[in-house]
MARZASE-104210 format. One line per field, with one value per atom (N, C-alpha, C): residue number from 1; y, z, x. Coordinates in pm, 1 decimal, decimal comma. Layout:
BEGIN
seq c(NUM;...)
north c(Y;...)
up c(Z;...)
east c(X;...)
This chain:
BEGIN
seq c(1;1;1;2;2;2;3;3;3;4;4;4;5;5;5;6;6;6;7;7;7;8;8;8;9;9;9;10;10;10;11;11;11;12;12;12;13;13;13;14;14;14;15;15;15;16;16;16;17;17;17;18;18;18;19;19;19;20;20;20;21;21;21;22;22;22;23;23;23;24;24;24;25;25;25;26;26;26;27;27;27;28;28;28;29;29;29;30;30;30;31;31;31;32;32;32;33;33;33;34;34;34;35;35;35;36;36;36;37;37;37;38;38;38;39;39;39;40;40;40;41;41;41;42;42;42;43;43;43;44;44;44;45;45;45;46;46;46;47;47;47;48;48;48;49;49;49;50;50;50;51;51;51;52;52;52;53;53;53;54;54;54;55;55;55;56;56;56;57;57;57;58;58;58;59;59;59;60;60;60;61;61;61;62;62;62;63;63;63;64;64;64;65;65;65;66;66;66;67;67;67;68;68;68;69;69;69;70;70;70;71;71;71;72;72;72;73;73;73;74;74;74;75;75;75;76;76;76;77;77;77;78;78;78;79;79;79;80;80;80;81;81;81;82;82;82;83;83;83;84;84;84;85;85;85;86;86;86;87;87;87;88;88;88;89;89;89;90;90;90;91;91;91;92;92;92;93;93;93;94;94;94;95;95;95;96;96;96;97;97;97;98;98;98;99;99;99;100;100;100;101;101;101;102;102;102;103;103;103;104;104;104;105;105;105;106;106;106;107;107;107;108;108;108;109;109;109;110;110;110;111;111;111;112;112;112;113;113;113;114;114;114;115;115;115;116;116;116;117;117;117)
north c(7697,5;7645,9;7761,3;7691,6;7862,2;7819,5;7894,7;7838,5;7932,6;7894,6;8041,6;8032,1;8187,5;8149,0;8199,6;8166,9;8216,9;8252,5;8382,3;8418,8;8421,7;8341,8;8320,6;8391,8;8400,6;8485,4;8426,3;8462,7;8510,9;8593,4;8669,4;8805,0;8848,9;8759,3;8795,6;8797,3;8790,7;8842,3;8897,0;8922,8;9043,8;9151,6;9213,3;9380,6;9447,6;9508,4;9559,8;9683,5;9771,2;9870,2;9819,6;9703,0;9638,5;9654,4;9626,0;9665,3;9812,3;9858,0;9957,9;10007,5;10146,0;10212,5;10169,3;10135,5;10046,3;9942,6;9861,3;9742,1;9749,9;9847,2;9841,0;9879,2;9961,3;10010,2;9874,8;9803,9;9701,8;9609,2;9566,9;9497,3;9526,4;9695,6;9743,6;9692,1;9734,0;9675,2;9539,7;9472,5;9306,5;9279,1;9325,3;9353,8;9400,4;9480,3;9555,7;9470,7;9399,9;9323,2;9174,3;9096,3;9006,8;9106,6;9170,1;9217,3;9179,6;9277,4;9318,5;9137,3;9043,9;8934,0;8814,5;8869,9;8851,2;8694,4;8678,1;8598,7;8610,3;8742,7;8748,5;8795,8;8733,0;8730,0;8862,0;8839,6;8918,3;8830,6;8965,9;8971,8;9117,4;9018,1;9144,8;9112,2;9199,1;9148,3;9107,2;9075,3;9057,1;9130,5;9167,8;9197,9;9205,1;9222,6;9166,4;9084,9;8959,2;8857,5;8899,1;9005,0;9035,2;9048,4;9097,4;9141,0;8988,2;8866,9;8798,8;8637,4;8582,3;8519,9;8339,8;8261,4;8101,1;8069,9;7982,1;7888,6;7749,8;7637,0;7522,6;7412,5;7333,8;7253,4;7106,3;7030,5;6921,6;6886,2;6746,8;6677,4;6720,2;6743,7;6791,8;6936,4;6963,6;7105,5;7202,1;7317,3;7435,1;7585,3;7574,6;7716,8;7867,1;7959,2;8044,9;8082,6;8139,5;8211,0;8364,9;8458,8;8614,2;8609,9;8644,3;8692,9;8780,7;8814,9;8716,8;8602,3;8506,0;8346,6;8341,5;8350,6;8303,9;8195,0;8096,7;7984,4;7970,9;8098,1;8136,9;8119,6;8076,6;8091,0;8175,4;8125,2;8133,6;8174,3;8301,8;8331,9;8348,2;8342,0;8419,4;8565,1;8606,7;8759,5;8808,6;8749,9;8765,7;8668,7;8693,3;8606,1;8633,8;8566,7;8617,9;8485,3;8506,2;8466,2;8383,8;8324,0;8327,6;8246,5;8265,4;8177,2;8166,1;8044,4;7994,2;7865,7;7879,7;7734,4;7634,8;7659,1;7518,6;7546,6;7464,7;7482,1;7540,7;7495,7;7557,7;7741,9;7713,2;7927,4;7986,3;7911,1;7971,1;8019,3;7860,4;7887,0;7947,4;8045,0;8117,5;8219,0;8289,9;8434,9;8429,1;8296,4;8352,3;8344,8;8270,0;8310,2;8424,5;8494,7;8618,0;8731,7;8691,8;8759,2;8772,6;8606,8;8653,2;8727,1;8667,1;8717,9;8896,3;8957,2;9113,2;9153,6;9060,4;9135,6;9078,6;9008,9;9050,1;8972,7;8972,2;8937,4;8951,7;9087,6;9136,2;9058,1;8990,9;8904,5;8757,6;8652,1;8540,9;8492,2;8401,5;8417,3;8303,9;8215,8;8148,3;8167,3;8066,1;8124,2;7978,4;7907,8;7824,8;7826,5;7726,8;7737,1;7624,3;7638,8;7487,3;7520,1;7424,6;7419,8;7436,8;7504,9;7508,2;7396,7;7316,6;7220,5;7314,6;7229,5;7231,5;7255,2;7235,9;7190,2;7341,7)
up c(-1451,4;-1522,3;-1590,2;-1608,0;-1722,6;-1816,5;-1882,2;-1976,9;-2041,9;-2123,7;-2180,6;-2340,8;-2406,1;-2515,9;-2582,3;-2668,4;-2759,4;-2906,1;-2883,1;-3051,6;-3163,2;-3243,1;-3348,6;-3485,4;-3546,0;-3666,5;-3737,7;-3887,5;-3976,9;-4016,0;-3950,8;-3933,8;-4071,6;-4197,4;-4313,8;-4378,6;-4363,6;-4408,1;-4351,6;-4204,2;-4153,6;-4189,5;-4155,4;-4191,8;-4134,7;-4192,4;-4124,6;-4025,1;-4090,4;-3985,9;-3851,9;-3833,4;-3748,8;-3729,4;-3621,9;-3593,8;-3671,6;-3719,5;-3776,5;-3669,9;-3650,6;-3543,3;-3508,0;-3591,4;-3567,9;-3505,9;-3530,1;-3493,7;-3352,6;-3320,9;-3184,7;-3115,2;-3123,8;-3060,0;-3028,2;-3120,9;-3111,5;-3014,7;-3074,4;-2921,6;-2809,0;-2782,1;-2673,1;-2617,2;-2656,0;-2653,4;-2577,8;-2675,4;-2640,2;-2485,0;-2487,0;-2364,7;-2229,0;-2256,1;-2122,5;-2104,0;-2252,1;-2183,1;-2108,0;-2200,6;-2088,8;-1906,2;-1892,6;-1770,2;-1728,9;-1735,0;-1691,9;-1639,9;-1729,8;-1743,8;-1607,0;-1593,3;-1497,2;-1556,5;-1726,1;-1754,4;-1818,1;-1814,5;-1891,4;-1737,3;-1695,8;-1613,2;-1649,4;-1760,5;-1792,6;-1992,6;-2002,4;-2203,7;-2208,0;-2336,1;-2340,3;-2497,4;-2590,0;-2691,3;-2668,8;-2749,7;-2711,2;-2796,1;-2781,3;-2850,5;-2935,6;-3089,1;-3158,1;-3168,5;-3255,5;-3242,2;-3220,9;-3323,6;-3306,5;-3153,1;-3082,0;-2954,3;-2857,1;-2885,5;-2828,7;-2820,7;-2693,2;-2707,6;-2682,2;-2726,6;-2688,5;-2634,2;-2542,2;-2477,9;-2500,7;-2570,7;-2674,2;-2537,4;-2551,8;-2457,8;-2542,7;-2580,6;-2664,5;-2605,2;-2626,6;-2508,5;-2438,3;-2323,2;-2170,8;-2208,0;-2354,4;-2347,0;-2389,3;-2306,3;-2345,1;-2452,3;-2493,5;-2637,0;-2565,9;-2633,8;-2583,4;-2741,0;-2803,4;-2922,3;-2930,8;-2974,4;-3021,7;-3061,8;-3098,4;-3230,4;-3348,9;-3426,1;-3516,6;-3559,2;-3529,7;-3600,2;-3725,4;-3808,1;-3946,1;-3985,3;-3924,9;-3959,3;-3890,6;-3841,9;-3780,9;-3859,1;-3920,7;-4004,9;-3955,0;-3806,1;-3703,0;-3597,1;-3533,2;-3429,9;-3332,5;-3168,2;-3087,0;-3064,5;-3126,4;-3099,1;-2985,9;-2900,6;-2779,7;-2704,7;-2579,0;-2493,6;-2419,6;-2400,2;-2315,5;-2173,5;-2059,6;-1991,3;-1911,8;-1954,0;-1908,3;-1812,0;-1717,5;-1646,6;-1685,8;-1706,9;-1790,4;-1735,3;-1741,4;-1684,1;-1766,4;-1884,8;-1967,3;-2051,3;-2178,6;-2304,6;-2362,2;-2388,9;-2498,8;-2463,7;-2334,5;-2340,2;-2369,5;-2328,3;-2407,5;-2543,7;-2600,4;-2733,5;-2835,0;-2761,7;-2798,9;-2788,1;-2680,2;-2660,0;-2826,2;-2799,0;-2845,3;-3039,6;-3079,4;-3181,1;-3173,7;-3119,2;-3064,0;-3124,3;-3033,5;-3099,2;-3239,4;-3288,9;-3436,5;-3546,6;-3524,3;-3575,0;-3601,3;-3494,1;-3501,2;-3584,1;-3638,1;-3730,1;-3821,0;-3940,3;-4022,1;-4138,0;-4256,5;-4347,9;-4447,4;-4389,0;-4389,9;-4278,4;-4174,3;-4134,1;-4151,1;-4143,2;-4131,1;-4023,7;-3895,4;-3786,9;-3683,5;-3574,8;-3528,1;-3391,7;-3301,8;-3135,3;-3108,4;-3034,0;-2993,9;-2804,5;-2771,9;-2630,9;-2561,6;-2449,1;-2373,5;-2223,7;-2184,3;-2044,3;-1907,4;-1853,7;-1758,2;-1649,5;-1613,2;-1481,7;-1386,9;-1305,4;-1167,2;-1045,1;-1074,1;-937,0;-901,3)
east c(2567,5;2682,3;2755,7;2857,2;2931,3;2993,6;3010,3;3056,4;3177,1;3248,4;3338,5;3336,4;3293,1;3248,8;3388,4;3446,3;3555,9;3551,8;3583,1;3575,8;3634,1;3666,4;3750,5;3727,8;3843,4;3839,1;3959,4;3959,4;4074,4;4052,4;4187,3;4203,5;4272,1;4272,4;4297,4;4194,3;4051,6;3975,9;3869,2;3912,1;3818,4;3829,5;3713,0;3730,4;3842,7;3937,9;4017,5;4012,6;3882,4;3877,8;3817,0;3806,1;3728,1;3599,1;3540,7;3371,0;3327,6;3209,5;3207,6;3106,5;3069,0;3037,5;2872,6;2798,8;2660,3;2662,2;2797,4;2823,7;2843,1;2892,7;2990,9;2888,8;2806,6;2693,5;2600,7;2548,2;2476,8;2531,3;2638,2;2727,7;2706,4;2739,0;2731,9;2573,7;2488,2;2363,1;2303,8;2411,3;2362,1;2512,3;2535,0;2645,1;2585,0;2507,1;2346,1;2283,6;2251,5;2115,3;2183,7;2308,1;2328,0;2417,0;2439,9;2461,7;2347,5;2243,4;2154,6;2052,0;2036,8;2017,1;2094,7;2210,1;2287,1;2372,0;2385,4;2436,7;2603,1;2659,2;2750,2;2879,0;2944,5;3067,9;3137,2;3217,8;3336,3;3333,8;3365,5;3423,3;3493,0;3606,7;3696,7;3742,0;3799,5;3878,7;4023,2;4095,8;4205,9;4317,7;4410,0;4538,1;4551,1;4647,0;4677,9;4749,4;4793,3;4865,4;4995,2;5015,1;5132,0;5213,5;5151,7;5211,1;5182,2;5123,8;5111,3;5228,0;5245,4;5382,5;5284,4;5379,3;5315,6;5470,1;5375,3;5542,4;5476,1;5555,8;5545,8;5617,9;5557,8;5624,1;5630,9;5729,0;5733,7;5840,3;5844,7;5985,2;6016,6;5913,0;5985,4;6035,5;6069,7;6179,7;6036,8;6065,0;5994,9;5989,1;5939,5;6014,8;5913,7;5972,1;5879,4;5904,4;5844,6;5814,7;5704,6;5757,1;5710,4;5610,6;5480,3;5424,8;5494,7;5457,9;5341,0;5329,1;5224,4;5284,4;5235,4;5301,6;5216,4;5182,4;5178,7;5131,6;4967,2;4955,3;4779,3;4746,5;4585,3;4533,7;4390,9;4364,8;4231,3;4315,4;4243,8;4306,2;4173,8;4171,5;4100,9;4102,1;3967,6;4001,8;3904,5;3857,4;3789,9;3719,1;3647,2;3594,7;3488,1;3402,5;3312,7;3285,4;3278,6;3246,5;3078,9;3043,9;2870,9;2844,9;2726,0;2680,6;2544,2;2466,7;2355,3;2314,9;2167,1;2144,6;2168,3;2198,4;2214,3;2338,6;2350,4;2443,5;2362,2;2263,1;2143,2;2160,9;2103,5;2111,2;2249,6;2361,3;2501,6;2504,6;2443,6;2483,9;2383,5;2256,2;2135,2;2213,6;2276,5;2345,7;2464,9;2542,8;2623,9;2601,3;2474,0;2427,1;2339,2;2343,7;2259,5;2405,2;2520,3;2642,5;2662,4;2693,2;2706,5;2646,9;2482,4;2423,8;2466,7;2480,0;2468,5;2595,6;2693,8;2806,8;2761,0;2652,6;2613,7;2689,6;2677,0;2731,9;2866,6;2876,2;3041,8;3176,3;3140,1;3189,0;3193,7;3308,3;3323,1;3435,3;3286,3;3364,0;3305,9;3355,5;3250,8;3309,0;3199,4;3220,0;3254,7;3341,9;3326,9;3298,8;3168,2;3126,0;3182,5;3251,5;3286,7;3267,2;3183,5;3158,5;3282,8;3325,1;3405,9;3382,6;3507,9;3493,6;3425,1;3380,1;3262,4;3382,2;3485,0;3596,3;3598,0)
């Protein structure tokens, strides 16, 4: 099964220097071992909001809108891809993730099963 895990944040009270260099290492880490495990597809971070665009579709009419939205409060700031025999092992890795940023972060993963089609 797979699943896609998504990483959410407010990015008004994350660390701003972002990951700190232990951190990133550790990641890197837990990044080998699911390869290696043969459960992790593809993960990447993403952008900043700023540079990111939404197209709104409400009455048939379509908007496209710029970043930055300030009305973000929670943004996605990455993704990881998995294939796992269950939900349960998804959502072991990806408390496996949080865990490793520690208490200086506030942040959660949300996991949702991808259609079969």
């Amino acid at each position: 099964m797979r699943y896609l895990m998504l990483i959410r944040l407010d990015p008004s009270i994350a660390p701003t220097a972002g990951p700190d260099p232990a951190l990133a290492e550790d990641m890197g880490k837990l990044i080998e071992e699911m390869t290696k495990a043969g459960v992790l597809l593809d993960t990447n971070g993403l952008r900043p909001l700023e540079e990111g665009t939404r197209i709104r579709l409400a009455d048939g009419q379509t908007t496209i809108l710029d970043g930055p939205f300030t009305e973000s409060k929670e943004v996605i700031g990455g993704y990881c891809l998995l294939q796992t025999r269950s939900q349960e092992e998804a959502v072991e890795w990806g408390s496996r993730f949080l865990r490793l940023h520690g208490p200086r972060w506030t942040m959660e993963v949300e996991i949702r099963q991808l259609d079969q089609q």
